[in-house]
C-alpha positions in Angstrom: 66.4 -3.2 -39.2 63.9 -5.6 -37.8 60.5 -6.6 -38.8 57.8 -4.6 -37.2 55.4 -7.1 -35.3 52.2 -6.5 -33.3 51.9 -7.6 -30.4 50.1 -10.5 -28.9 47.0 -9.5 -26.8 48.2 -11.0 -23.2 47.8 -14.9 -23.0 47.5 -15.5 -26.3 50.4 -17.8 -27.7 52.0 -16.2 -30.7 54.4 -19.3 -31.9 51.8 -21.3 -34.5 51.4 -24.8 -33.5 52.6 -27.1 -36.1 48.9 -28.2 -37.3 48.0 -24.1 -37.1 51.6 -23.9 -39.6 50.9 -26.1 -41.8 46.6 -24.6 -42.5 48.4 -21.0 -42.6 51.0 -22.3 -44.9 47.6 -24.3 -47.2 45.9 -20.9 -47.3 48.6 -18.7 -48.3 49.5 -21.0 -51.4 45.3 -20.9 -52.3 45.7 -17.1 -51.8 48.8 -17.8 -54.3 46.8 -19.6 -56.6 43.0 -18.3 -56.3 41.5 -15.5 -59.3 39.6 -14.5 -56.5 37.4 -15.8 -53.1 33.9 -15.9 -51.0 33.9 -15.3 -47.5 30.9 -17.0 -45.8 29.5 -17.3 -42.8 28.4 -21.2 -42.6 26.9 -21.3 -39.1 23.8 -23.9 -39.2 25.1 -26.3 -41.8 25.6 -29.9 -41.2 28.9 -31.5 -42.0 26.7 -33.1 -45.2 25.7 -29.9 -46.6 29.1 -28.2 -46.4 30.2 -31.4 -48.5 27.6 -30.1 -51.0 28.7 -27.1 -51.0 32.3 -28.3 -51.7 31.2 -30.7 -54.2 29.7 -27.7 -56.0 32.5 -25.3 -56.1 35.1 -28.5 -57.1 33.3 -28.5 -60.3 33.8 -24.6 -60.8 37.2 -25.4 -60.2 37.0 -23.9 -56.9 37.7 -25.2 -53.1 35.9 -24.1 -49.8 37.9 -24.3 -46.9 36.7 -23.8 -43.2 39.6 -21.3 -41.5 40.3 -19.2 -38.1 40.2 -16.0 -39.1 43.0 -15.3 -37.7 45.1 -17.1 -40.0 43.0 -15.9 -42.5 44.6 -12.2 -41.7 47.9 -13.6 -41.6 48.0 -15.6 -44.9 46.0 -12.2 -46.4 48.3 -9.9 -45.3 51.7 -12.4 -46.4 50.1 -12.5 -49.8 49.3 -9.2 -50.3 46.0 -9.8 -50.7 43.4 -7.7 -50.2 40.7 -8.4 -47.1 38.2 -6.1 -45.3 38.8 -7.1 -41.8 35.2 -6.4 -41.2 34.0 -9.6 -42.4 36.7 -11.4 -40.8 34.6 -12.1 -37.3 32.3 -15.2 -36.3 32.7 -18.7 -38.3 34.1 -18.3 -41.4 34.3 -20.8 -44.6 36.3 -19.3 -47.7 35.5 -20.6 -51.6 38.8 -20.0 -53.4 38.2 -19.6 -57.0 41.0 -20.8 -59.2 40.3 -20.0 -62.6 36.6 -18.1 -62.6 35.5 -16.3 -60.0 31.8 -15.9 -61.3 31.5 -19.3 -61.3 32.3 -19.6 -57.6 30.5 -16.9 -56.6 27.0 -18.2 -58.9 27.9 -21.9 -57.2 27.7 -19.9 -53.7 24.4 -17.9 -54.2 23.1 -21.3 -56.3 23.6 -22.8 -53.0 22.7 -20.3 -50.8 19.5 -20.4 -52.3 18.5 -24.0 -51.1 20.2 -23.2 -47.7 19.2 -20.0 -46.0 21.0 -20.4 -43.2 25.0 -19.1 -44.9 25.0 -15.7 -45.7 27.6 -14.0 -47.7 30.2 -11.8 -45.7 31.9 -10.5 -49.0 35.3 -11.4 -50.9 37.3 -10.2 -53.3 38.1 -10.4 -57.0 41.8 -9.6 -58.7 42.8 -7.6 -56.0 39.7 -5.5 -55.0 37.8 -7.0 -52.5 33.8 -6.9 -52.8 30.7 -6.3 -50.2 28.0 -9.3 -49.9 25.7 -7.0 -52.5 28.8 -7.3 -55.4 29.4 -10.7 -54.5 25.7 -11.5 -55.8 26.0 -9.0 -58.6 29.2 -10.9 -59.5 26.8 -14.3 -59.1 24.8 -12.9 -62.0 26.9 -12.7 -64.7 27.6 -14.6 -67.4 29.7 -16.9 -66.9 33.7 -16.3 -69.0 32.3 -18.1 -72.2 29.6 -16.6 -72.7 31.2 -13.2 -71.9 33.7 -14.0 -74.5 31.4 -15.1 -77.1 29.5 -11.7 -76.7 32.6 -10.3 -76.7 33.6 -11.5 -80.5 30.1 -10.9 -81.2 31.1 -7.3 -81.0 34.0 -7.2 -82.2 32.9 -9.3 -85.7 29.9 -7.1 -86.2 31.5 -3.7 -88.0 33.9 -6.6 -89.8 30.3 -8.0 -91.3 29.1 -4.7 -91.6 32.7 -3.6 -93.3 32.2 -6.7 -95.7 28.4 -6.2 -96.1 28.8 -3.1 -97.4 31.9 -3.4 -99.7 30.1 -6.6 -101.5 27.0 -4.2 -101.9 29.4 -1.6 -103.3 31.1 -4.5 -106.0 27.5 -5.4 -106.9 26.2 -1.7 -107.6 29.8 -1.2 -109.4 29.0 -4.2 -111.9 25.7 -3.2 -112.2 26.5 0.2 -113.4 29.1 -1.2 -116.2 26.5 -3.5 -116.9 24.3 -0.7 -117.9 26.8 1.5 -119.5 27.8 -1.3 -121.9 23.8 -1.9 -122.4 23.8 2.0 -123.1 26.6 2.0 -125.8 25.0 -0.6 -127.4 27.1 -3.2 -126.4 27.0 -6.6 -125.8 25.7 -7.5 -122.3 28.6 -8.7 -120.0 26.9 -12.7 -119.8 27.2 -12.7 -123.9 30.7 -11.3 -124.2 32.3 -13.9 -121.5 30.2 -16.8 -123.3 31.7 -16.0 -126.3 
């Protein structure tokens, strides 16, 4: 049984040219690798300021490549990974987020910020792919630490509230025998363990 194959709109050579190989064989390994990824549209950027925006997403652990998005599709659909072939048209740029995927996406809209002329097309997170509006909303959150810190925060408050309360119950307990040994007219507890 054969592989099922679409076909090649007329004229358009379907054998990959070594150099077109080698980027569809780079992308699938970052689809391999990636938590996650932003589609962009970089039309209007200089060659300097899409090696800003690289500079800024290597520090998030995170790589921006420039890609046809045809090959795109291909290394997508190879991978199993999710992509809304709406936002595959025009020039494309992809940020590949390797460990956080908030991060890349708050280095995108950081930059996007400075440079009006990129727009978001969308992306996708662990398998679900996102619209420009939940890249953004993904841009705003708190980056892994901090989620995690809140996280414990969370979890450690009914332990403090668990341990609050039985030290207040040990102190009203002594208290109590405290008062009972004052009421049978015994010695108070600090007397009998100093003697």
């Amino acid at each position: 049984m054969g592989l099922l194959r679409r076909k090649a709109p007329e004229g358009v050579n379907t054998i990959p040219t070594e150099q077109k190989a080698r980027v569809l064989e780079e992308t699938r390994d970052r689809l391999r690798r990636s938590v996650g990824y932003v589609v962009l549209d970089y039309r209007g950027l200089t060659v300097s300021q899409i090696s800003e925006l690289r500079r800024g997403l290597r520090a998030q652990d995170s790589e921006l490549e420039v890609i046809k998005n045809t090959l795109f599709r291909m290394a997508a659909a190879d991978t199993d990974t999710p992509v809304d072939e709406e936002i595959l048209h025009g020039p494309t740029a992809v940020a590949f987020a390797y460990s956080d995927p908030v991060a890349s996406a708050k280095a995108v809209t950081d930059f996007l910020a400075n440079h009006p002329k990129i727009a978001i097309k969308g992306g996708a997170v662990e398998g679900h792919t996102l619209n420009t509006a939940q890249v953004t909303a993904l841009a705003k959150t708190p980056p892994r630490p901090i989620l995690l810190g809140q996280f414990a925060g969370v979890l450690q408050a009914p332990m403090g509230q668990l341990a609050g309360g039985l030290n207040a119950l040990t102190t009203k307990m002594a208290q109590l025998l405290q008062a009972l040994a004052e009421k049978q007219g015994g010695a108070p507890a600090e007397a009998a363990a100093a003697e």
